[in-house]
KELUM-474353 format. One line per 10 residues: their letters; for each residue x, y, z of C-alpha. Coordinates in nm, 3 decimals. Each point is the difference from the previous one (the first is absolute). Layout:
N
A) X Y Z; ...
This chain:
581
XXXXXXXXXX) -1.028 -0.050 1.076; -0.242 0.016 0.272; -0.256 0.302 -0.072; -0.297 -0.151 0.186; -0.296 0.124 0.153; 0.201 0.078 0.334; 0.284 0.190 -0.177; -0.252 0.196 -0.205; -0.162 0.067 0.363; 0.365 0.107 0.077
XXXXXXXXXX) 0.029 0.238 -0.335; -0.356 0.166 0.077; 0.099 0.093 0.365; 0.274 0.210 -0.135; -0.280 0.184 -0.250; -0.232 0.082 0.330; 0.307 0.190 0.158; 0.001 0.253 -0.241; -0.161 0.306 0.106; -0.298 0.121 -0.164
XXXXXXXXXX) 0.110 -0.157 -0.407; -0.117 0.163 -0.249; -0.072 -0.097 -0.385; 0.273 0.241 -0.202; 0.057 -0.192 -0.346; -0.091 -0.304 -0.106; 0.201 -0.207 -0.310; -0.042 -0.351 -0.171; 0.369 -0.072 -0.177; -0.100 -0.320 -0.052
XXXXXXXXXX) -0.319 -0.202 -0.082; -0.039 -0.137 0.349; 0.220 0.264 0.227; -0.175 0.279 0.109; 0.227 0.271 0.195; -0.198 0.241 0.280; 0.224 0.298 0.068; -0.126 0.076 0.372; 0.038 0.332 0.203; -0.047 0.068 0.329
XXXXXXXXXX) 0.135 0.172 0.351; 0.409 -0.124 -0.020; 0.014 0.003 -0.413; -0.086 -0.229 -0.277; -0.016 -0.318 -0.057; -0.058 -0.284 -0.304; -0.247 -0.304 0.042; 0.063 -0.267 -0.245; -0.296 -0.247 -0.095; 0.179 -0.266 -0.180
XXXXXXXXXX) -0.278 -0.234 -0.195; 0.268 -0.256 -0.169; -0.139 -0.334 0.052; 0.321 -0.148 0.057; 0.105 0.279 0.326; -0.309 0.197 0.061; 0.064 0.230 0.271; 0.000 0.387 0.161; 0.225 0.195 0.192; 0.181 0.324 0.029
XXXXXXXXXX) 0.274 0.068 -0.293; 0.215 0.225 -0.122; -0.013 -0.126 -0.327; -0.030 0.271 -0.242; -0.150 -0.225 -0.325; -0.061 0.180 -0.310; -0.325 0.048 -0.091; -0.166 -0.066 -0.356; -0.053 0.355 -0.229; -0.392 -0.053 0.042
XXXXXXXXXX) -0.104 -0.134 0.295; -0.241 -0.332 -0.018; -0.384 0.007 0.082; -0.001 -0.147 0.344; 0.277 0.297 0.109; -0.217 0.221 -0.084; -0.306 -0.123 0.158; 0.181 -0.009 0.295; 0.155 0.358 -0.051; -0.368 0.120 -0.038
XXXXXXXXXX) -0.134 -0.141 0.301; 0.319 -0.053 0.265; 0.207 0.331 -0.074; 0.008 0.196 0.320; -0.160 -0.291 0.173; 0.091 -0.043 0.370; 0.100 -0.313 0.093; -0.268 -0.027 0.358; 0.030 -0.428 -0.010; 0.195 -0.315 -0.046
XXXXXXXXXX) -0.137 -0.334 0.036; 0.086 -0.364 -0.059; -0.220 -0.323 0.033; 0.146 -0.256 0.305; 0.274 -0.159 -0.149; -0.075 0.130 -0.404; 0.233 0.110 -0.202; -0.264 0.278 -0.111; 0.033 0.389 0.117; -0.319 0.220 0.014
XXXXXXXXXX) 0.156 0.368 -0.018; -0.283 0.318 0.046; 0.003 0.291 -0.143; -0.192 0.350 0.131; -0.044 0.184 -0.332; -0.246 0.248 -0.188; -0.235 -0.122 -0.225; -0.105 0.142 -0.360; -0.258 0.218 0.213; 0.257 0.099 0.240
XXXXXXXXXX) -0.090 -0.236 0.304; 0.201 -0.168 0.205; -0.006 -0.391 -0.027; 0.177 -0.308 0.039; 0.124 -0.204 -0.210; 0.228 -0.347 0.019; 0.272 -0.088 -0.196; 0.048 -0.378 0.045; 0.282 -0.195 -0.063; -0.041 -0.383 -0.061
XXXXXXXXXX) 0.402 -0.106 0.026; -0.057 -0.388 -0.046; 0.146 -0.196 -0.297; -0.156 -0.025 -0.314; -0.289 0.223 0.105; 0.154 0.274 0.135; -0.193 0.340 -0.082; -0.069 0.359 0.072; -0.331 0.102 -0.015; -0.139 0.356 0.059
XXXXXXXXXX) -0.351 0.022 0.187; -0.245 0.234 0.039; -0.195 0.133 0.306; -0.230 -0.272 -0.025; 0.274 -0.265 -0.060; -0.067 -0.060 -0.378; 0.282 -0.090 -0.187; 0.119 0.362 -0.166; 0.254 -0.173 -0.237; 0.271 -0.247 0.099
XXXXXXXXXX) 0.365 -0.066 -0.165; -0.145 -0.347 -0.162; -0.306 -0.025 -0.053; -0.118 -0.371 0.064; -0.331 -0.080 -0.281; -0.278 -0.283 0.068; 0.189 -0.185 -0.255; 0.362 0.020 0.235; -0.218 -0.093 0.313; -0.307 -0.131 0.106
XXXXXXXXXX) 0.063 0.108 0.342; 0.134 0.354 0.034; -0.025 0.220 -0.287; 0.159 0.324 0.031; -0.135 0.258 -0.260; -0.095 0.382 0.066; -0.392 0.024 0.169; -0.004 -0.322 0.167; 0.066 -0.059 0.391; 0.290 -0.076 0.092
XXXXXXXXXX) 0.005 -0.381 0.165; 0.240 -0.048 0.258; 0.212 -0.295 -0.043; -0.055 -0.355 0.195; 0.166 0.065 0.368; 0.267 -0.227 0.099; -0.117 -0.329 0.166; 0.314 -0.064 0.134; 0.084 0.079 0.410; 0.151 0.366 0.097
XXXXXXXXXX) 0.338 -0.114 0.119; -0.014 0.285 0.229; -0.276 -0.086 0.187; 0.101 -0.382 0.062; 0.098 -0.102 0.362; 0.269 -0.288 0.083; -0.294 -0.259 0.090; -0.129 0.119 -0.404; 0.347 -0.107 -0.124; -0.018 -0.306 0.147
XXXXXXXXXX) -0.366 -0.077 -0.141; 0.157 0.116 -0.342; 0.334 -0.231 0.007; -0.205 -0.312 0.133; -0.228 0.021 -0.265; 0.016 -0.186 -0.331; 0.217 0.158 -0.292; 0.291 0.079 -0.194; 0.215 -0.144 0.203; 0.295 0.253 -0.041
XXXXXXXXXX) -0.025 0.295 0.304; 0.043 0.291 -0.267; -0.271 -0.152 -0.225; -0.261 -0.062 0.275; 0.026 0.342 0.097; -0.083 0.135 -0.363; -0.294 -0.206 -0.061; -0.141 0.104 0.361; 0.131 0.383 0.037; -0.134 0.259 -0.193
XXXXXXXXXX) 0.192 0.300 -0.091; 0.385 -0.179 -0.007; 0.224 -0.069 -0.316; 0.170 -0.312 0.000; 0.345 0.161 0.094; -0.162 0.140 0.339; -0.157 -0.365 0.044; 0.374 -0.139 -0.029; 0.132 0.268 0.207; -0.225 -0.108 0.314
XXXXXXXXXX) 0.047 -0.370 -0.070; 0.399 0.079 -0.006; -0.076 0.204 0.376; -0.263 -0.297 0.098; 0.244 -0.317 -0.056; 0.359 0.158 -0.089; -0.056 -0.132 -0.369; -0.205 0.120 -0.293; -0.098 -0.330 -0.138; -0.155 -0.124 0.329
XXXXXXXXXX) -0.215 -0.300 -0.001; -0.284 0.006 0.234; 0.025 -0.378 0.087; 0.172 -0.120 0.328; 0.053 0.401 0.048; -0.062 0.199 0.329; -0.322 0.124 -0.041; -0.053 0.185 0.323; 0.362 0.165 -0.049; -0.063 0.104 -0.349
XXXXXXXXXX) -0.319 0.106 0.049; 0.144 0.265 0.298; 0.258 0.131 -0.223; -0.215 0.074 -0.313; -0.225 0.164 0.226; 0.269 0.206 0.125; 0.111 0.061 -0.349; -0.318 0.124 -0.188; -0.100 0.188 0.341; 0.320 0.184 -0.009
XXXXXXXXXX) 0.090 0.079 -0.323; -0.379 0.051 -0.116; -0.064 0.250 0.291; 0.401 0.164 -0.064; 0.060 -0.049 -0.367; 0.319 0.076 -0.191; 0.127 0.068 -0.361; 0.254 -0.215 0.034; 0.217 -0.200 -0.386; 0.234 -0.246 -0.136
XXXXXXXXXX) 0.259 0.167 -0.209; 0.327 -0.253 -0.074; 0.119 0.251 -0.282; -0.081 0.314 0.158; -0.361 0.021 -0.172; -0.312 -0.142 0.188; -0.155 -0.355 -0.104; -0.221 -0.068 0.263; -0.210 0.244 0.229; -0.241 -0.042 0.260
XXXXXXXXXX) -0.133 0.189 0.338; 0.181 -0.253 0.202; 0.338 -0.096 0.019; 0.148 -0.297 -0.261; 0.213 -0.216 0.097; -0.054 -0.277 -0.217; 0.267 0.119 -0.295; 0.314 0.118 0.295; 0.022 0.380 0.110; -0.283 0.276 -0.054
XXXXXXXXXX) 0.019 0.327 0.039; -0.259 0.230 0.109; -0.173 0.308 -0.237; -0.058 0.369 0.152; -0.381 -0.046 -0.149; -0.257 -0.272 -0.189; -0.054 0.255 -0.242; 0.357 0.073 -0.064; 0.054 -0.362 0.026; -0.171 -0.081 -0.306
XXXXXXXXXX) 0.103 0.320 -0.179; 0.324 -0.091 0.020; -0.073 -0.416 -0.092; -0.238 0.089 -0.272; 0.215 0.307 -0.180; 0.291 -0.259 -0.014; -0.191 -0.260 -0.148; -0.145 0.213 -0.271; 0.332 0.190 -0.046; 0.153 -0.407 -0.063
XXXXXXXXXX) -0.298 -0.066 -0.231; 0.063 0.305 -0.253; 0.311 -0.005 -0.001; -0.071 -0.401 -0.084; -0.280 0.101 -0.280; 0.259 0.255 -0.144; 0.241 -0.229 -0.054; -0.176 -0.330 -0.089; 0.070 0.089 -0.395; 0.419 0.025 0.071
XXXXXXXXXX) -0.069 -0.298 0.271; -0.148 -0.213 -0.271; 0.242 0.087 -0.304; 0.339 -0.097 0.261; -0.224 -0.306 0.124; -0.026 -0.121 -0.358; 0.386 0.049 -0.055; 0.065 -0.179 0.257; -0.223 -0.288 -0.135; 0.084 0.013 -0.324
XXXXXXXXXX) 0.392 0.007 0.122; -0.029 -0.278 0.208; -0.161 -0.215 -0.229; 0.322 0.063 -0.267; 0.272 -0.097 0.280; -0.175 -0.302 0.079; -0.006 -0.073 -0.362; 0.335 0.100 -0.038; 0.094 -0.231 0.281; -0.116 -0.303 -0.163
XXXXXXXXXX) 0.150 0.074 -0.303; 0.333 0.074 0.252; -0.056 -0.384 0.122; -0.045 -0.157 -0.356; 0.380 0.151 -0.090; 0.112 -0.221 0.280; 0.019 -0.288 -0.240; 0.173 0.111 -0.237; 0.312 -0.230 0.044; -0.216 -0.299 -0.146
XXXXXXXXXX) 0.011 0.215 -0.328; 0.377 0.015 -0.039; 0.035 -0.377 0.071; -0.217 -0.049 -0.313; 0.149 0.167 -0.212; 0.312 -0.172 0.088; -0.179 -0.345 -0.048; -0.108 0.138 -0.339; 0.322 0.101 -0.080; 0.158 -0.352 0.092
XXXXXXXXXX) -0.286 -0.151 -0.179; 0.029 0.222 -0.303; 0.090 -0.322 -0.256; -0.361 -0.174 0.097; -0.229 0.335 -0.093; -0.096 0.083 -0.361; -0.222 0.312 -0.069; -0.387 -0.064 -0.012; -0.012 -0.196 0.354; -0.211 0.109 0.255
XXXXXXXXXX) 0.205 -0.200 0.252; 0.266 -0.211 0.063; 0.078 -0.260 0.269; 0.334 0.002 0.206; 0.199 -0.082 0.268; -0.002 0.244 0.294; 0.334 -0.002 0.093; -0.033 0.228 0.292; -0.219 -0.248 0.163; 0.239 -0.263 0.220
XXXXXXXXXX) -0.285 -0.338 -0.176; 0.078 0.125 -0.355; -0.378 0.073 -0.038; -0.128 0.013 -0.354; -0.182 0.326 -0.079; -0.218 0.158 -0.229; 0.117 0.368 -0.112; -0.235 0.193 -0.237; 0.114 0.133 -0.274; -0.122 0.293 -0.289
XXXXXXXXXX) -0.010 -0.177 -0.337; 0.057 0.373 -0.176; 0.315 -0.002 0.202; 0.349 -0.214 -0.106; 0.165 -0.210 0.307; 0.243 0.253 0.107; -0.306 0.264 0.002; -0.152 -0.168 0.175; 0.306 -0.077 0.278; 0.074 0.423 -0.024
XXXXXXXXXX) -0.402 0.033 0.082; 0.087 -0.151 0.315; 0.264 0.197 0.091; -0.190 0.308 -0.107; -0.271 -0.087 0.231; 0.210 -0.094 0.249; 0.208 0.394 -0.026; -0.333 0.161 -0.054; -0.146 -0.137 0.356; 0.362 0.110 0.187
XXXXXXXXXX) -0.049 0.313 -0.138; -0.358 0.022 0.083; 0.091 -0.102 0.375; 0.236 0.344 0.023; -0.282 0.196 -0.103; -0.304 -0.150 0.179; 0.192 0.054 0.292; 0.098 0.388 -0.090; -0.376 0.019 -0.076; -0.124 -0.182 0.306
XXXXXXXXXX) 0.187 0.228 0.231; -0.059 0.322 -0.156; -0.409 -0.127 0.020; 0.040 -0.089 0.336; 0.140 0.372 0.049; -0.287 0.168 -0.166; -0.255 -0.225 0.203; 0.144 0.096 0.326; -0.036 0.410 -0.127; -0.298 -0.084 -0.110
XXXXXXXXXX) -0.171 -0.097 0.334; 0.198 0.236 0.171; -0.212 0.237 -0.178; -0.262 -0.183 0.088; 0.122 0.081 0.378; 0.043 0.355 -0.091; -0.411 0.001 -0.121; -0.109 -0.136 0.308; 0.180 0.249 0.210; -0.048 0.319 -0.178
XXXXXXXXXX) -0.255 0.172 0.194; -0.042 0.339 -0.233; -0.056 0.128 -0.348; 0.394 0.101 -0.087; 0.139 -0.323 0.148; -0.242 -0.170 -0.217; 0.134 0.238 -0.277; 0.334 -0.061 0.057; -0.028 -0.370 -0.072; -0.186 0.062 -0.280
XXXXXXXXXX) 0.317 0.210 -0.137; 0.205 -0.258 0.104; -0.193 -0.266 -0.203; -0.025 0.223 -0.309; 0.395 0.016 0.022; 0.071 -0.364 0.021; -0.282 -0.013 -0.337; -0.256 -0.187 0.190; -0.265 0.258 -0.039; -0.091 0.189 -0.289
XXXXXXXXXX) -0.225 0.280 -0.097; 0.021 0.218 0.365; 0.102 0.345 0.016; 0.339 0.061 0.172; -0.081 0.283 0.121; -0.256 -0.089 0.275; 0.193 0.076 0.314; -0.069 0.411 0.084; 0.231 0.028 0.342; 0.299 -0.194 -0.149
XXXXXXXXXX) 0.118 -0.320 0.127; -0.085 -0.093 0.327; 0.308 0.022 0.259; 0.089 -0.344 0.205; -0.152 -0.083 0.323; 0.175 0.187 0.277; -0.007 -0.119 0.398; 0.225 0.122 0.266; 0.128 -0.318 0.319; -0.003 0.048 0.290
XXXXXXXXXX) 0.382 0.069 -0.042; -0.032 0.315 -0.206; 0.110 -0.183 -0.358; -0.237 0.085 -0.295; -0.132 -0.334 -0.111; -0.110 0.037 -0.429; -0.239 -0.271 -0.119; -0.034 -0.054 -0.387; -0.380 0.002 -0.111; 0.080 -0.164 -0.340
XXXXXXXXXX) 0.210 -0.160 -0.215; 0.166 0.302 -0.146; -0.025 0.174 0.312; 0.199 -0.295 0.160; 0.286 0.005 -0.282; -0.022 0.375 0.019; 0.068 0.031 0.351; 0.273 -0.273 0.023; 0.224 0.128 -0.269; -0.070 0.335 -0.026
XXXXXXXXXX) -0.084 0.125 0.359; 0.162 -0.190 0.242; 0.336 0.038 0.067; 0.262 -0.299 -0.004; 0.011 -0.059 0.370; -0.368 0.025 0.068; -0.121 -0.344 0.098; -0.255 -0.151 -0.230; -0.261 -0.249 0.159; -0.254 -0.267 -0.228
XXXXXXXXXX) -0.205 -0.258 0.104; 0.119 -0.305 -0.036; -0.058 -0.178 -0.397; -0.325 0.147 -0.030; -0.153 0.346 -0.171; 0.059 0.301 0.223; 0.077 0.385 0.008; 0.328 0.070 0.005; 0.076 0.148 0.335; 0.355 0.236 0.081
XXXXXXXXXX) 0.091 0.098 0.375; 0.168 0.375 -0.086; 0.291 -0.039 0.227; 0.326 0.099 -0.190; 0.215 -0.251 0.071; -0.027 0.091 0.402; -0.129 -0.307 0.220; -0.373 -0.102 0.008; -0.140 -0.110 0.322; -0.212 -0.312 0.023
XXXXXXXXXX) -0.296 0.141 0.069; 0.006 0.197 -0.341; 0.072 -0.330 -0.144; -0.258 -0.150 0.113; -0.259 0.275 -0.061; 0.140 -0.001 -0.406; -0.028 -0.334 0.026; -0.346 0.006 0.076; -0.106 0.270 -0.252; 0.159 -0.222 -0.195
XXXXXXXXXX) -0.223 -0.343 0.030; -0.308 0.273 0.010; 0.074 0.094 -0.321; 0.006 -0.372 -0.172; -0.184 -0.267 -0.135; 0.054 -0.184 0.361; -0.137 0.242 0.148; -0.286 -0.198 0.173; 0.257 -0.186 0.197; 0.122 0.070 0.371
XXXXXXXXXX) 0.398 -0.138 -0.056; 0.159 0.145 -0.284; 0.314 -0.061 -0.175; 0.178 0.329 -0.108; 0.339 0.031 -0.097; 0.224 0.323 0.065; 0.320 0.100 -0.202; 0.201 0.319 -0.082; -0.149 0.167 -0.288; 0.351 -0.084 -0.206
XXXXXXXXXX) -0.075 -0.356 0.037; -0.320 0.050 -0.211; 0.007 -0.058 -0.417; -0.208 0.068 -0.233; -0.037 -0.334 -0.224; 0.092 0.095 -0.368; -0.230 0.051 -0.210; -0.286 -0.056 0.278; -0.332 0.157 0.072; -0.003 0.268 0.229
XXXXXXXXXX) 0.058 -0.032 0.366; 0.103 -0.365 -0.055; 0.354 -0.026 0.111; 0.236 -0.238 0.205; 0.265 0.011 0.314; 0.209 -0.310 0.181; 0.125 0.161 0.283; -0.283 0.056 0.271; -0.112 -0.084 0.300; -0.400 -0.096 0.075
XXXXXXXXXX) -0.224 0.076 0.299; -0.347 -0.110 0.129; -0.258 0.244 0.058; -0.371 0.029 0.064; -0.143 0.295 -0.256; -0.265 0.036 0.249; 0.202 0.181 0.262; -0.167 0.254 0.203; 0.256 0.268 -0.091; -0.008 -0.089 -0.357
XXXXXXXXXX) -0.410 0.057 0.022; 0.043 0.322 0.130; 0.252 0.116 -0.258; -0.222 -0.148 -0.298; -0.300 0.183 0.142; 0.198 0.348 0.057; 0.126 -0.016 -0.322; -0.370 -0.094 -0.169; -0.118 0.310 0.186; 0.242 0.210 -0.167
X) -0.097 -0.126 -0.332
């Protein structure tokens, strides 16, 4: 992530172009997000103010957050003095990540005045504070005490203190010859690290980004480099893409992971945004969408985790005591040197010395033996033992494999948590857990739209393509849905939806193949990869195991492909069908 001072210059660009904004609603959903609903000439608008230490930011959304029943203090402050505000001003500091917005509105005698509305976006200090005509602090979203900080408190009456400008050089104002002065100098002596402890204004991913255009590689080393060529091209860079910026991301799965206002080539492909704003609307509302849906299911995530754990644990126990029935042969051969040996035991020893006749030297051995127990008791112990651990080996394995089968459910759930992405699929495994008994005490009746129907893309071909979304789903869709000459595709040994290719028995072109295929590796626990196993069969070839958990089943007949999940045309389809959602 890459919001710096030179995308935020980027973001508040966009907020000057719109025509004559003014202050229509203002809301606080959260205890450091405060929501401006803008109007002006073309419509309305909504400017976020994100205070989260850990991503401050603003921008344009279309967010629609809901709000708390009673509105907090500093909401209402601002409603008081900001509401039908016009918006005459936007500011930043040279290469801050701080935004200074004014606002023409009426006083409490009816006046016109100005007032700022200052954003601080920068780490742990990150803060909104409210001034008033004569730039004393109003109130502010934290309020910073003596006792916080010796340097800059921020409580209602006092003047505000602008923070410490940046000592570092404006990368947009540097010539070639300044480059040169820069990379000759002493320092770090990687490229992308002596531009971040000279340039002001640049995350480390832009700093790697220029060193990448600069040399050709990201981890470039200034020794025995070309200064005077390096120092041409970074010139070239920051002048070009400071003076033109971009919104331009990284998204390998189809959602953004990196963003900045110049291209990134560092990670592969990027791909270019319509707007900064909607840029990090879009990266931001995905991310917190991923986090709920994370928080909501942590309890469930937790209870399966410890199943697994606890499960695991058993079959490795269960293993070893697998192993120790291994040698159980040596059992029966002493009972049959007890039994030869019958005429030299009298009841009351604890042992008795013999010869081992199954040893080729005649070895003499000590075999202990129960005094409460006669000699041939003692012989039919050993055989006893010796049945009871041939008996254990039958069911150890029966109970290993039928472990091993729950395990492999069990973190297929844990595959179906990490891809549910809204409140009934989370439902629906719940349900499912309840029905295998691994949750107790929830309601069954939690899910008000019914079940939620498979996944449903459409090749390039024309064939309807179904993906399964869970475990249930998947069996459901196989064996109920699908006809008999559908083809069914997997990927390869590992947890995955289900995936059927609707085609009746008729021929399936390769190209539809491929595109299930691909859904197919999207949709399971290898997902991160770019090569993916998946294996393709007629739906008749597919079994349910007996007695198994849902959606685990098996096939023999089948054929495997390769595929990249990451497919353009597979992107598309995933983000056509999320919009439809």
């Amino acid at each position: 992530m890459a919001f710096d001072a030179f995308y935020l210059t980027a973001v508040l660009q966009e907020l000057r172009a719109l025509p004559e904004p003014r202050v229509e609603k203002i809301h606080q959903p959260a205890r450091d997000t405060v929501i401006f609903h803008l109007r002006h000439r073309e419509g309305r608008c909504k400017l976020l103010f994100a205070m989260n230490p850990t991503a401050p930011r603003l921008h344009l959304t279309t967010a629609n957050p809901e709000n708390p029943p009673e509105p907090p203090m500093f909401c209402m402050l601002l409603r008081k003095h900001l509401s039908g505000g016009r918006l005459v001003d936007i500011a930043q500091p040279p290469m801050e990540r701080l935004a200074v917005f004014t606002f023409e509105c009426m006083d409490e005698m009816g006046d016109l005045v100005q007032r700022k509305l200052i954003a601080e976006l920068m780490g742990r200090t990150c803060n909104l504070y409210l001034l008033s005509p004569e730039g004393r602090i109003t109130d502010c979203l934290r309020r910073i005490g003596l006792d916080e900080s010796a340097k800059r408190q921020a409580l209602p009456g006092l003047y505000y203190q602008e923070p410490d400008k940046v000592s570092k050089k404006n990368p947009g104002e540097l010539k070639t010859e300044d480059y040169v002065n820069l990379l000759s100098d002493t320092g770090a002596d990687l490229l992308s690290d002596r531009l971040m402890d000279n340039l002001g204004g640049l995350s480390p991913l832009v700093c790697r980004e220029a060193a990448l255009f600069a040399t050709g590689e990201v981890d470039a080393r200034l020794e025995n480099g070309d200064i005077p060529l390096w120092s041409e091209r970074l010139s070239l860079f920051f002048a070009e893409h400071i003076s033109h910026p971009a919104p331009y991301y990284y998204a390998p799965d189809g959602s953004p992971k990196q963003f900045a206002f110049c291209p990134i080539y560092q990670y592969g492909q990027c791909a270019r945004a319509d707007s900064f704003s909607g840029l990090l609307d879009m990266f931001y509302s995905l991310r917190d969408r991923k986090d709920a849906m994370h928080q909501k299911s942590q309890s469930v995530r937790k209870t399966v985790q410890n199943l697994c754990t606890r499960l695991t644990k058993k079959l490795a126990i269960q293993q070893q005591e697998l192993e120790a029935t291994y040698d159980r042969e040596r059992l029966r051969q002493l009972g049959d040197i007890l039994t030869a040996n019958l005429h030299k035991i009298t009841k009351g020893q604890t042992a008795v010395r013999v010869e081992d006749f199954y040893d080729e030297n005649m070895t003499e051995i000590e075999i202990p033996l129960s005094p409460l127990l006669s000699p041939q008791q003692n012989a039919a112990k050993f055989y006893k033992d010796y049945s009871r651990m041939k008996n254990a080996e039958k069911e150890l394995k029966r109970q290993l494999e039928l472990g091993a089968r729950e395990l492999e459910y069990l973190k297929s759930v844990l595959e179906e948590l990490n891809r549910a992405d809204t409140d009934q699929a989370l439902e629906e495994i719940k349900l499912e857990l309840q029905s295998g008994g691994y949750l107790r005490g929830e309601s069954k009746k939690r899910i008000k739209s019914g079940k939620l129907p498979p996944l449903r893309f459409e090749s390039t071909d024309g064939f309807s393509i179904f993906v399964g979304r869970n475990n249930q789903q998947n069996e459901a869709l196989t064996f109920q849905s699908a006809r008999k000459d559908d083809l069914w595709l997997h990927a390869s040994k590992v947890h995955g939806s289900h995936v059927i290719i609707a085609c009746a028995g008729k021929p399936v072109p390769d190209d539809t193949v491929t595109q299930a295929a691909q859904l197919a590796a999207y949709y399971a626990e290898t997902a991160g990869g770019q090569n993916i196993p998946v294996d393709v069969t007629p739906v008749r070839q597919v079994k349910k195991i007996p007695n198994g958990k849902p959606g685990m089943v098996i096939y023999h007949t089948y054929r495997t492909v390769v595929v990249n999940p990451y497919a353009d045309i597979v992107m598309d389809a995933l983000n056509a069908e999320k919009k439809e959602e």
